[in-house]
Every structure is written in C-alpha cells, then in structure tokens.
C-alpha positions as CSV (number, residue, x, y, z in Angstrom):
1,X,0.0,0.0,0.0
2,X,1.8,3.3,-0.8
3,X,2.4,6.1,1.8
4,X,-0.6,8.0,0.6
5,X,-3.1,5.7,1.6
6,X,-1.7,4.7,4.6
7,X,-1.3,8.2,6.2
8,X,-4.7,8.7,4.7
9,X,-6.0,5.7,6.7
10,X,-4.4,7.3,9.8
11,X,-5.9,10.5,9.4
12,X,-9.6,8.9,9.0
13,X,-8.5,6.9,12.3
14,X,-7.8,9.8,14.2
15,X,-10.8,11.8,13.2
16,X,-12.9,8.6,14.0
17,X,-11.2,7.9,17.5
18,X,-11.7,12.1,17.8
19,X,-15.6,11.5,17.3
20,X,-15.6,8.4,19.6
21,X,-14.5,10.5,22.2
22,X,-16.8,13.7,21.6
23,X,-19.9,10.7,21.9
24,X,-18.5,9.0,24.9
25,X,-18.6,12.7,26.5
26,X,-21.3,14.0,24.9
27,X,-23.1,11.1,26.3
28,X,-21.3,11.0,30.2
29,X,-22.7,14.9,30.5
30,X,-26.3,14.2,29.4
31,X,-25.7,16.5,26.4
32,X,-26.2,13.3,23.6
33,X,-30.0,13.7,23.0
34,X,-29.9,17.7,22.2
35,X,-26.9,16.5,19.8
36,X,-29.2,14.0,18.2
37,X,-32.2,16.5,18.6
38,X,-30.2,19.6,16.4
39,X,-28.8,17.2,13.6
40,X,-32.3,15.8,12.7
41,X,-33.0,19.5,12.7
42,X,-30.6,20.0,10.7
43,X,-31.1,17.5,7.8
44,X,-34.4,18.4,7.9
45,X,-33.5,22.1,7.3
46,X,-31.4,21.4,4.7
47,X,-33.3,18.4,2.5
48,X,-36.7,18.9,3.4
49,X,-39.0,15.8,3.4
50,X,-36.6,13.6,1.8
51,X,-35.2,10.6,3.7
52,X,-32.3,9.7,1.1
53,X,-30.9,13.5,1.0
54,X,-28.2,13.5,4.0
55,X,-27.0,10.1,2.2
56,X,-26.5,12.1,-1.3
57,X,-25.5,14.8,0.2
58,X,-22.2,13.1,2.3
59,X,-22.1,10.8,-0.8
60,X,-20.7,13.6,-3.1
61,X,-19.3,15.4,-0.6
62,X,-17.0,12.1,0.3
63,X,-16.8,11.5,-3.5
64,X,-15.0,15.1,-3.6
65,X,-13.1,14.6,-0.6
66,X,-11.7,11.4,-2.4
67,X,-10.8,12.8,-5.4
68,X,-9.3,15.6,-3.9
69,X,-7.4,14.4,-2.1
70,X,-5.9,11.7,-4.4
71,X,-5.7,14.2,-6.7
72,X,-3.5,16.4,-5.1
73,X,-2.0,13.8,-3.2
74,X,-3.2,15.3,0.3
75,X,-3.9,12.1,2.9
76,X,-5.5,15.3,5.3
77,X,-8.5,15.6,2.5
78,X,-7.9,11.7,1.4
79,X,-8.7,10.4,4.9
80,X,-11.6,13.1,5.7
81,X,-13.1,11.5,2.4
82,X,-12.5,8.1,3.5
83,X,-14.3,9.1,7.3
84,X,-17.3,10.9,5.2
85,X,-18.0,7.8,3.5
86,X,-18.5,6.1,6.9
87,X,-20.6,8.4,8.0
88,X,-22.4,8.7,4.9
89,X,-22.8,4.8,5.1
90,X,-24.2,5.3,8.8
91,X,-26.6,7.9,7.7
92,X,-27.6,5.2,5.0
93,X,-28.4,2.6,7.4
94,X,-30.6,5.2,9.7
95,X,-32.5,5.8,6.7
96,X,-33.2,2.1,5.9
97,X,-34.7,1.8,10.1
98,X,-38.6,1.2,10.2
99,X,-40.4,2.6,13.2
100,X,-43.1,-0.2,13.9
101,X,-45.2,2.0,15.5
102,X,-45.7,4.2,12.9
103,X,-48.7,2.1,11.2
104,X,-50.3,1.9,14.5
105,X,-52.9,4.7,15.2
C-alpha cells in the first residue's frame, strides 16, 4: 500500500477515535440527545422531506473529498473523504430503520 493511503487511513483513524471521544462525553454529560435533537434539525433544514438527502449529500461530498485528495496527493483531504463515507454509510443505514409504531394509530 503506498504512503498516501496509509497516512490517509491514519488521518480517518484519528478523526474517528476524535468522534468516539466527543460521543463517549457527549453522552457521560447528558448532552447526547440535544446533539441528536439539532442534527435531525438539521437535515431536515437542509433536505426537506426527503429521507435519502443526507445520504447524497455526504455521498458527493465524500466522493470530492476522495478525489481531492488523491488528486493532489493530500492524505489530510484523502482520509476526511474516506471518514465521510463512513458516516455517509451510517446515515444510509438510519434511513433504511422502520419505526413499527408508525402504522399503529
């Protein structure tokens, strides 16, 4: 694997292990369901109605990040791609959840 990728996998370690950490507090101080509570807000803001939105959104925005970086050889944007598309991937499984409760009257 050549340098690029490797510092590039580093860089998406450390900004995952940096958002590991800003949950584990965020959830220690109470402060977790206002988080939760202002990014639905958010999203909603931003894409209206539409559940697959965030996904495209973070999709392209990764995509970019990706190229980008490989483009200009920068593992900084390379490895903030490569964490976007995580989180883009975890925004795509949020979206595929069913409430069962929302059939019931």
């Amino acid at each position: 694997m050549s340098d690029l990728f490797k510092q590039a996998f580093t860089v998406a370690g450390m900004i995952g292990f940096v958002f590991l950490t800003f949950l584990g507090t965020s959830i220690i101080t109470g402060h977790f369901n206002s988080i939760l509570l202002n990014q639905r807000k958010f999203w909603k803001n931003l894409c209206g109605e539409r559940t697959d939105g965030p996904v495209f959104i973070l999709a392209v925005l990764s995509l970019g990040l990706i190229g980008m970086g490989y483009g200009i050889e920068s593992p900084w944007l390379l490895g903030m791609g490569l964490s976007t598309a995580v989180f883009c991937y975890v925004k795509y499984r949020e979206t595929t959840v069913v409430d069962p409760f929302d059939d019931q009257q």
